[in-house]
C-alpha positions as CSV (number, residue, x, y, z in Angstrom):
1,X,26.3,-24.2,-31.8
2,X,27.3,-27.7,-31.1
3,X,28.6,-27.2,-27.9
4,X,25.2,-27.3,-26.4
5,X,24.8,-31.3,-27.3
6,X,26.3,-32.4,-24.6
7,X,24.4,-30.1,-22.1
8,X,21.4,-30.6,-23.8
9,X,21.6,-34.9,-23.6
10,X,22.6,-34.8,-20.0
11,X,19.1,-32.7,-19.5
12,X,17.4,-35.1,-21.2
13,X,18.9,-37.5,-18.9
14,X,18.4,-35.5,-15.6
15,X,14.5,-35.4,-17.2
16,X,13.9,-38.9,-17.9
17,X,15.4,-39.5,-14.7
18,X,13.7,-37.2,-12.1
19,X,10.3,-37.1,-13.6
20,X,8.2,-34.0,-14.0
21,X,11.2,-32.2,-12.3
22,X,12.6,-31.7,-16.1
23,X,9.5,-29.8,-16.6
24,X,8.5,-27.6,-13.9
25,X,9.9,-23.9,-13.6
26,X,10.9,-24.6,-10.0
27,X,13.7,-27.2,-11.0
28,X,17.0,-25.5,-13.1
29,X,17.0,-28.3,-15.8
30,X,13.9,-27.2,-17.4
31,X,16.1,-24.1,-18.2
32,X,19.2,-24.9,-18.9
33,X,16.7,-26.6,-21.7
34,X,15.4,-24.0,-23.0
35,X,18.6,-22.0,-23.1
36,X,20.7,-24.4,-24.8
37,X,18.0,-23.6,-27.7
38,X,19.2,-20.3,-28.2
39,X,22.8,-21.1,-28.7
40,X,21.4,-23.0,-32.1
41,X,20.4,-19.5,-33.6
42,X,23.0,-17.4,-32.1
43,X,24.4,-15.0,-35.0
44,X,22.1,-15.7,-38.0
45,X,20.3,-19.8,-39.4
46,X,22.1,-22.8,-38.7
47,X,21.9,-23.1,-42.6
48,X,24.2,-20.2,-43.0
49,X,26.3,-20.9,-40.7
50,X,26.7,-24.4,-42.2
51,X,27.4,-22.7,-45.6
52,X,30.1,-20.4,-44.6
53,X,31.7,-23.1,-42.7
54,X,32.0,-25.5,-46.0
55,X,32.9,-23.0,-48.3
56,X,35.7,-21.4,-45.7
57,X,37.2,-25.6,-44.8
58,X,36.4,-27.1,-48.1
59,X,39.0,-24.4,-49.5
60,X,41.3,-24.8,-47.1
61,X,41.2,-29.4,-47.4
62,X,41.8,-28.4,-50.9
63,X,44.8,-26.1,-50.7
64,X,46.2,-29.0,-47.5
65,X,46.1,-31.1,-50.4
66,X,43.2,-33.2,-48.7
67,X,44.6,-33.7,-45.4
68,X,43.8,-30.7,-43.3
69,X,41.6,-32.8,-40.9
70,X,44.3,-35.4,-40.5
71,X,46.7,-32.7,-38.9
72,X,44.2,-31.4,-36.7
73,X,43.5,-35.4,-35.8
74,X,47.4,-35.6,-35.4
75,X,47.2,-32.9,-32.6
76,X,44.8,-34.3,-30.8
77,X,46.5,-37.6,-31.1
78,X,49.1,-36.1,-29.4
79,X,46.9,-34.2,-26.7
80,X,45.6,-37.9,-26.1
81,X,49.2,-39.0,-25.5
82,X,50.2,-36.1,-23.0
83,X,46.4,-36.5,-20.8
84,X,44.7,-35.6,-19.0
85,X,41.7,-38.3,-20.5
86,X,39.3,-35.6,-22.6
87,X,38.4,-37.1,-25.2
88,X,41.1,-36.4,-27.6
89,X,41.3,-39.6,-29.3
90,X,37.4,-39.6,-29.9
91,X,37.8,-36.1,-31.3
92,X,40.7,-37.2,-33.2
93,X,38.3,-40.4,-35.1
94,X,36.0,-37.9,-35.6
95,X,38.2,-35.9,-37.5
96,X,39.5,-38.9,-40.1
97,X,36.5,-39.8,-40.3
98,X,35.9,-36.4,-41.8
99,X,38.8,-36.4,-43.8
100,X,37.5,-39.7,-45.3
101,X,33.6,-38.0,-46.2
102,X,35.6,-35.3,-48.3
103,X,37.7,-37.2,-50.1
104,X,34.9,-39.3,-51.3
105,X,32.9,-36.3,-52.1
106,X,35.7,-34.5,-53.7
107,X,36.4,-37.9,-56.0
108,X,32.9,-37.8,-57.2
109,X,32.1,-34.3,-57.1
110,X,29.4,-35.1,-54.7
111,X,29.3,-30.9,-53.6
112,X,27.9,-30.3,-56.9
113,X,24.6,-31.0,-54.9
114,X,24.0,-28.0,-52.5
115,X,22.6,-30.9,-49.7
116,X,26.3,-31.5,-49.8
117,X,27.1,-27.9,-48.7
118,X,25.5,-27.8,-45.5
119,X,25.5,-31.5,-44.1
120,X,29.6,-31.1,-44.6
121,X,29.4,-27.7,-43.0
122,X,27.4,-29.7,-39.9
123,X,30.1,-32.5,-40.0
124,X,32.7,-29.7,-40.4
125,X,31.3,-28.0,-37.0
126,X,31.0,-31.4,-35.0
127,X,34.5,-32.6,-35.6
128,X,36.1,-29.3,-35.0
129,X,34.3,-28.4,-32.2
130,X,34.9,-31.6,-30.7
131,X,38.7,-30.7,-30.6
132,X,38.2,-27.1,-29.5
133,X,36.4,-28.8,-26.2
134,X,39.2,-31.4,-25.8
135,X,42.0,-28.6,-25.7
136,X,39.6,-26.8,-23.4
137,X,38.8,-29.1,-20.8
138,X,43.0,-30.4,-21.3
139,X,44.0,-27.1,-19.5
140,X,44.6,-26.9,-15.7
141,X,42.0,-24.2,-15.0
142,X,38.7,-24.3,-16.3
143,X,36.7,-21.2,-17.7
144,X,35.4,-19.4,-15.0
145,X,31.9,-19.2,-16.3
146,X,32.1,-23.0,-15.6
147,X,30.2,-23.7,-12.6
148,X,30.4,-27.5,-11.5
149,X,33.6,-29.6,-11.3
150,X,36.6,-30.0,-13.6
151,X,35.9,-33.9,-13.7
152,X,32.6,-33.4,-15.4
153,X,33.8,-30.7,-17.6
154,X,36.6,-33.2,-18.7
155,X,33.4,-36.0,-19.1
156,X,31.7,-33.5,-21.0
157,X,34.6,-33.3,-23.3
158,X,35.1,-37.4,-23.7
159,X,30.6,-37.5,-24.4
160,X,31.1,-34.8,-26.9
161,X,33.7,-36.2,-28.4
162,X,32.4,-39.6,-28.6
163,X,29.4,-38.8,-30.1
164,X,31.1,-36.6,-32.8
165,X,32.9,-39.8,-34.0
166,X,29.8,-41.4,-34.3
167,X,27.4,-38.6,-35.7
168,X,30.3,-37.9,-38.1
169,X,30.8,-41.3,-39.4
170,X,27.3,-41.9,-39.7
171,X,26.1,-39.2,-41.2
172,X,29.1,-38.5,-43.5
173,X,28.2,-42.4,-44.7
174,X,24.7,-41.7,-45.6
175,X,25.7,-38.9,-47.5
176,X,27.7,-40.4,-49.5
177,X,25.9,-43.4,-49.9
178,X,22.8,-41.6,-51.0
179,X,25.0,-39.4,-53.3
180,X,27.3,-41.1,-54.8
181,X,29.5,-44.7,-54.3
182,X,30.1,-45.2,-51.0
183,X,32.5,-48.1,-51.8
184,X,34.7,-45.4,-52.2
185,X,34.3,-43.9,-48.4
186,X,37.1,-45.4,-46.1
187,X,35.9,-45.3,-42.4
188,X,37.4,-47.2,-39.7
189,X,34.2,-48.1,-38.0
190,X,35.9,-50.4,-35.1
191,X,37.9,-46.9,-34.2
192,X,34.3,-45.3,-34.3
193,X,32.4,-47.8,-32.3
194,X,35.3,-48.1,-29.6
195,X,35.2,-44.6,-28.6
196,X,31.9,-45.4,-27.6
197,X,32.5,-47.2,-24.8
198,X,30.9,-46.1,-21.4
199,X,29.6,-43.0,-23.0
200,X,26.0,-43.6,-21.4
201,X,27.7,-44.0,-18.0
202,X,29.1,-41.0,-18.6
203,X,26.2,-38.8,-19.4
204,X,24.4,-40.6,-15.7
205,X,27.6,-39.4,-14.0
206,X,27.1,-36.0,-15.9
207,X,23.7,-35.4,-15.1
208,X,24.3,-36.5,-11.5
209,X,26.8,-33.2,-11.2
210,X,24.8,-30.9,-13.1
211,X,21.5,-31.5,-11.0
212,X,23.7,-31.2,-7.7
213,X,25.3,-28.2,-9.2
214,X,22.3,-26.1,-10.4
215,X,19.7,-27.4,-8.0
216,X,17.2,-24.8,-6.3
217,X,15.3,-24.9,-2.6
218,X,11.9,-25.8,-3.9
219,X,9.6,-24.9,-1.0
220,X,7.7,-27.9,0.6
């Protein structure tokens, strides 16, 4: 589901960038936009989907006695270590950061508001999926359904990660906050804001491969 985040803010690059060529059928962008779409809907609501990932991680943070996000951060810390640059240490912030939400919520029995349920269950899918695509673009051989280069699969990776540290943090805050106590929420937002850097030149380089990747003949 969240895969497509990255894809879909490189299109919005490639479309504030070349105009009405976002829009029109004859240009490739317009859609890879409208795909991406689909992916949000795949098996069944996004709410569901949300659902079944709390109740299935929430369980298993719980029986980890709290820290099942900071292992998964611990590999990726260590992915970081080995390189190639993917984004691991973004992915691995993201994941604290996580970590950090669900101990607040679990101290003040925040989940005993359903809201709670499927904003963790987003949170849940952004941090995870953020080190799924780190190992991914990590391996020597990218998938073959991958059409342009390893480079921007690997930038795709560090954008995703990135802003999974961010949406995480930020998000995971306001719940909280509006919840319960967020005095109570430890988040390292110096880690969060660091990972940031270059992010934006990032998606430009990005949008640059994807638009000399997938571009048509458009007839004069």
């Amino acid at each position: 589901m969240l895969a497509s985040d990255t894809a879909d803010m490189a299109c919005n690059n490639a479309i504030q960038a070349y105009g009405g060529n976002g829009y029109v059928r004859e240009f490739p962008v317009e859609k890879l936009k409208r795909d991406i779409k689909i992916t949000c809907i795949y098996e069944g609501t996004s709410e569901i989907l949300q659902l079944t990932t709390f109740r299935e991680r929430w369980q298993a943070n719980i029986n980890a006695e709290g820290k099942y996000y900071d292992k998964l951060a611990e590999e990726l810390d260590a992915l970081h270590a080995k390189g190639p640059s993917v984004g691991a240490d973004a992915a691995a912030v993201a994941l604290r950061s996580l970590s950090a939400v669900l101990k607040a919520c679990y101290d003040q029995k925040l989940t005993a508001n359903q809201l709670a349920h499927t904003k963790l269950g987003e949170l849940m899918t952004y941090a995870e999926t953020a080190g799924a695509f780190c190992r991914a673009a990590a391996k020597a051989e990218k998938p073959e359904a991958v059409q342009f280069s390893h480079e921007a699969w690997r930038k795709m990776s560090r954008i995703h990660a990135a802003h999974s540290a961010g949406y995480v943090s930020s998000e995971g805050l306001a719940l909280v906050a509006g919840l319960g106590d967020a005095s109570m929420l430890a988040l390292d937002f110096k880690k969060v804001a660091a990972v940031q850097k270059g992010a934006y030149a990032e998606m430009d380089a990005v949008m640059t491969d994807l638009v000399a990747t997938f571009k048509e003949d458009v007839p004069a």
